[in-house]
N, C-alpha and C positions, 0 to 999 in steps of 0.2 A: 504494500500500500504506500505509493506516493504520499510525503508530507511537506515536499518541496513547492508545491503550487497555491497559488490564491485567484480566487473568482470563479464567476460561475457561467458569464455569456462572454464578458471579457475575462480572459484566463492566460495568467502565467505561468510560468515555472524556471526556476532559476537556479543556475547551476556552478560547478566552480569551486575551486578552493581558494585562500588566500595567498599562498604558495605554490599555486599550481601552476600549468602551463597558461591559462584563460579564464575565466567568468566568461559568465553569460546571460542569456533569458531565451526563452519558447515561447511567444505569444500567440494564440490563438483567438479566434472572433474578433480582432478588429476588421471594421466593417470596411467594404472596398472603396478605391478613388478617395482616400485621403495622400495628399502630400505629402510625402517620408523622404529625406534624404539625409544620409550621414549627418552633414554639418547641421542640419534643423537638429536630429537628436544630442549633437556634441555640446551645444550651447548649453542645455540641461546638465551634461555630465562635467561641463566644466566648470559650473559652482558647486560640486563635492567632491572633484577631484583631490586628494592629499598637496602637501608640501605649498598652500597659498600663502601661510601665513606662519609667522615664528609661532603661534598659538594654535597650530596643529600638526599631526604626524608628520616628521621632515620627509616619509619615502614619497619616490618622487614618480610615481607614474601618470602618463600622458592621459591614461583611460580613452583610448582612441578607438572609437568603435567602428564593427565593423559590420553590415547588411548582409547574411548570405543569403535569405529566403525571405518571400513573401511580397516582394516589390518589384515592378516593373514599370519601366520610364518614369519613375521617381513616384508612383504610385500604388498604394497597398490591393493588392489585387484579393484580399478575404482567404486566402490561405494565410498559414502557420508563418509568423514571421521569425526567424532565428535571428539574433543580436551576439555580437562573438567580443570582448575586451579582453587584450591580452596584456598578464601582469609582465614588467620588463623590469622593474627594480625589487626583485625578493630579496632579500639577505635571510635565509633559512640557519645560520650560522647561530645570529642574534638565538636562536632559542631551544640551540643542543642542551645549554644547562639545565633545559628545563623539559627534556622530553619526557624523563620517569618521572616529577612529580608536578605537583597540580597547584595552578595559580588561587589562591583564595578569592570569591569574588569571582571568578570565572567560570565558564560552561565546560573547563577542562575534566571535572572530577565527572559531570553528569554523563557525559558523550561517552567517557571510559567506561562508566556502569552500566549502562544501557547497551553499548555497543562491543565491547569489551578489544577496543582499538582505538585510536584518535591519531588525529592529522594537527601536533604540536606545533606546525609552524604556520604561526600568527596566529595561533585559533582555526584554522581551517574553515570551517565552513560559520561558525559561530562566530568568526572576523567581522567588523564593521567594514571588511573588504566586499562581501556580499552586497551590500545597499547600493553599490555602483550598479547591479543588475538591475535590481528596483528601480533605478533613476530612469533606468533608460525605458523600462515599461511603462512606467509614468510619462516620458515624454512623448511616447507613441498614443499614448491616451489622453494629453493634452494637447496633440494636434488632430485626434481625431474630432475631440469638443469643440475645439478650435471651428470646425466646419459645422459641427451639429447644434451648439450652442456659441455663440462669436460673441456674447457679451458676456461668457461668465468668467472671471478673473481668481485667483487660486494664487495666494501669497502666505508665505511663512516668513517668522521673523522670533528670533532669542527675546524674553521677556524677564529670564530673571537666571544666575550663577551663582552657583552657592546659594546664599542668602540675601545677594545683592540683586533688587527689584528695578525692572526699570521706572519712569514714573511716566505714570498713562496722560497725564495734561502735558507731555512732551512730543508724544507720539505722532510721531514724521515718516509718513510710508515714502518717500523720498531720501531718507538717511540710509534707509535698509539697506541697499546696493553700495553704499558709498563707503561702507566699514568691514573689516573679516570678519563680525560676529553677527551680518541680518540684525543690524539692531534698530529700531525705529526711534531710541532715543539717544540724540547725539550728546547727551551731558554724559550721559552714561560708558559711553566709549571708552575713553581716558581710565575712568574707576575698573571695566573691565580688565585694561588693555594693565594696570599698573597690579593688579588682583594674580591675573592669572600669568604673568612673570613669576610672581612671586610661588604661587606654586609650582611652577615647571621648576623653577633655579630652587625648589625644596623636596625635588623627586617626586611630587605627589600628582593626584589628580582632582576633579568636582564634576559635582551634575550639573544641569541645568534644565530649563523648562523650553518649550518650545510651544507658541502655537498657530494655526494656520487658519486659515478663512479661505471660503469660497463663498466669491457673492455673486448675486444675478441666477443662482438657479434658483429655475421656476416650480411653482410649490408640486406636493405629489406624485414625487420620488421618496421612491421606499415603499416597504410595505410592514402591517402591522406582524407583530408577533415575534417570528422566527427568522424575518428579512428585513427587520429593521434598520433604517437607512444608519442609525446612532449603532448598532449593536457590531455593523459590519465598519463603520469607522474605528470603530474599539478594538476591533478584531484587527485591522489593518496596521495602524500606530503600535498596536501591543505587540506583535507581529517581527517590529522594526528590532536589530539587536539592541540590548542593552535597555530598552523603554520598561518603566517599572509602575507606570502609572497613566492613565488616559483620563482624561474630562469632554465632557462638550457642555458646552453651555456655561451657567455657575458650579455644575461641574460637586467638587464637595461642600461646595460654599453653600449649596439649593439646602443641606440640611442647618444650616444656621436660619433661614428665613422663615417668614408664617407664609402663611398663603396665600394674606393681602400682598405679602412685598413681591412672591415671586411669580406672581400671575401676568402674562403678557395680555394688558387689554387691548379689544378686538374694533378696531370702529373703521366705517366704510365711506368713501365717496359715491362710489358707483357700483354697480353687479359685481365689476373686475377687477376693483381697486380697494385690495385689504391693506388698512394699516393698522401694525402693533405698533403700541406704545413704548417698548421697550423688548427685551430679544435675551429676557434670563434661558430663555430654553436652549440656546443656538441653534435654532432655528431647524429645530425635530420636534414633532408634535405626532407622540402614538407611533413611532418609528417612521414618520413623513415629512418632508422638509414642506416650511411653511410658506418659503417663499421669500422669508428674513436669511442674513448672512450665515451660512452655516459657519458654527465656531468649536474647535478642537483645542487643546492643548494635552500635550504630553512630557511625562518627567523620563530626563536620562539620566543614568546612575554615574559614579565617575569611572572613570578608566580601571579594569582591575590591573590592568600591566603599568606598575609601577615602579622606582626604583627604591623604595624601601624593604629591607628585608622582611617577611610575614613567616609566621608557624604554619607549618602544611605537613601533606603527608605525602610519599612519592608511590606506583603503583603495587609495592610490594605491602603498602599500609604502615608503614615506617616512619617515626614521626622526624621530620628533618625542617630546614628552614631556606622559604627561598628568595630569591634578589633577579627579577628579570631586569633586562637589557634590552637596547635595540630602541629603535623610534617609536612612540607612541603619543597620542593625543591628552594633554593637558585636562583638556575637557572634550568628549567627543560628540556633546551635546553640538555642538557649532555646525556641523558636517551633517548633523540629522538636519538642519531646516529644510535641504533641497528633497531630502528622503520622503519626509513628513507631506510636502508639498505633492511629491511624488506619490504615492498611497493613497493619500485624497482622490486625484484627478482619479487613480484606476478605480475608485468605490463607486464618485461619482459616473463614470462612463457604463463602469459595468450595471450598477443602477439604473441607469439612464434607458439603457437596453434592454436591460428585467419589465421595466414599465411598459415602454413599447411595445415591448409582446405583448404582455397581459389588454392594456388600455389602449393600444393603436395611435 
């Protein structure tokens, strides 16, 4: 049984190790005559590519992808499209010390028990080297929205490190691009950028929150119960390595409220024109978008490859102590925004499509 795929009319599956020859993706059901060509997907993959910034993983791969199926004259013809990125900078070296025992905080100890093998270098498949596949299914499904839906816009952005918040009366969707950490508040930069020095040049790492919006779809995507549009966003974010927590909406804040605060009141211009007064739901009502901004956020844990020494065990159950080495990400929350961004679009699309059938 496959557990490497996600979706159900849009369908991936993604492949790869971190120190392998390639990554990849398999997608299935995008639908035909969208416009696909390498550099439209490369733009995507090159806001999570490694090595942009002193405050992420130094390894330096291009993530240069490459088309073998599913495209003709730059157009997706509705068969299976294959996406191929080949890794060109491993240093498998970096993590001989660490082949017999297991990083605290990492998916090294579970992979060995369940499978009773693992792929030590860089995490293998449980690498935040995966999510470069994600990105790329993702941008194949924001170009397909692109034609199906042209006004709906899909934006991720860092909201809070550590315990350092951004502040919301600052909030500049115009800052986002202009900084390494998607950040929408430009005071905030400098506190980041002075924060997380200070942990890299202390060997350590931090979480952070991320969250993402997509605005402009239209309401009556999703369905109740089992297909809930919130249920498969949860599923997708939590999905993502490393994500330890998912919201939409007010998220866990809905249980501090009563029921006067968190009520989105309903009032109307005309037959087609609903406005809410406010949007605590993010914009899922009964697992169906309401036609308000859909709003997600998600928590990432901190990096477990660090260079402090931790108590561990190696595979013979031995208790010893370990110190990895080799590049790794300060905060690896940074590199999920374009991931997070990416997941959305494929909920939304493959959604999109679920409706269709059903409602025409």
């Amino acid at each position: 049984m496959s557990m490497n795929s996600f979706g159900h009319l849009y369908r991936f599956t993604t492949w790869g190790e971190s120190h392998g020859k390639a990554i990849g993706v398999t997608i299935d059901g995008c639908p035909p005559k969208v416009d696909l060509t390498e550099k439209k997907i490369q733009k995507f993959l090159d806001k999570r590519k490694p090595g942009q910034s002193r405050f992420t993983t130094q390894r330096k791969e291009p993530d240069t992808v490459e088309i073998l199926s599913g495209v003709f004259e730059g157009k997706t013809t509705g068969t299976p499209i294959q996406l191929m990125i080949k890794n060109l900078d491993q240093r498998s070296k970096d993590y001989s010390k660490i082949s017999t025992s297991f990083r605290p905080g990492h998916a090294d100890i579970t992979y060995f028990q369940k499978y009773g093998i693992r792929d030590y270098r860089g995490g293998g498949r449980s690498s935040a080297r995966e999510t470069a596949a994600r990105v790329a299914a993702g941008a194949v499904a924001r170009l397909a929205l692109k034609k199906i839906l042209p006004r709906l816009e899909i934006l991720g952005y860092l909201v809070q490190i550590g315990n350092k918040k951004i502040n919301w009366n600052h909030f500049d969707k115009r800052q986002i691009s202009k900084n390494p950490f998607w950040c929408p508040d430009k005071e905030m930069v400098e506190d980041w950028s002075l924060y997380l020095s200070k942990i890299r040049k202390d060997g350590n790492s931090i979480g952070a929150i991320i969250e993402v919006i997509a605005k402009n779809l239209p309401a009556g995507i999703g369905a109740p119960i089992y297909n809930k549009l919130d249920t498969q966003i949860a599923s997708a974010m939590m999905s993502i390595n490393a994500v330890k927590g998912v919201e939409i909406g007010e998220g866990m804040n809905a249980a501090t409220l009563t029921g006067n605060e968190n009520a989105d009141e309903i009032r109307s211009t005309s037959k087609k024109n609903t406005i809410y007064k406010s949007n605590k739901s993010g914009g899922i009502l009964g697992g169906i978008s309401t036609g308000q901004d859909i709003i997600t956020r998600f928590a990432v844990k901190p990096t477990s490859s660090i260079l402090k020494p931790k108590n561990t065990i190696d595979e013979d159950y031995n208790n010893v102590q370990i110190q990895t080495t080799g590049r790794h990400d300060p905060c690896v929350g940074i590199r999920a925004v374009p991931v997070g961004e990416a997941m959305l679009a494929c909920v939304l699309l493959d959604q999109y499509l679920i409706n269709r059938g059903q409602i025409g």
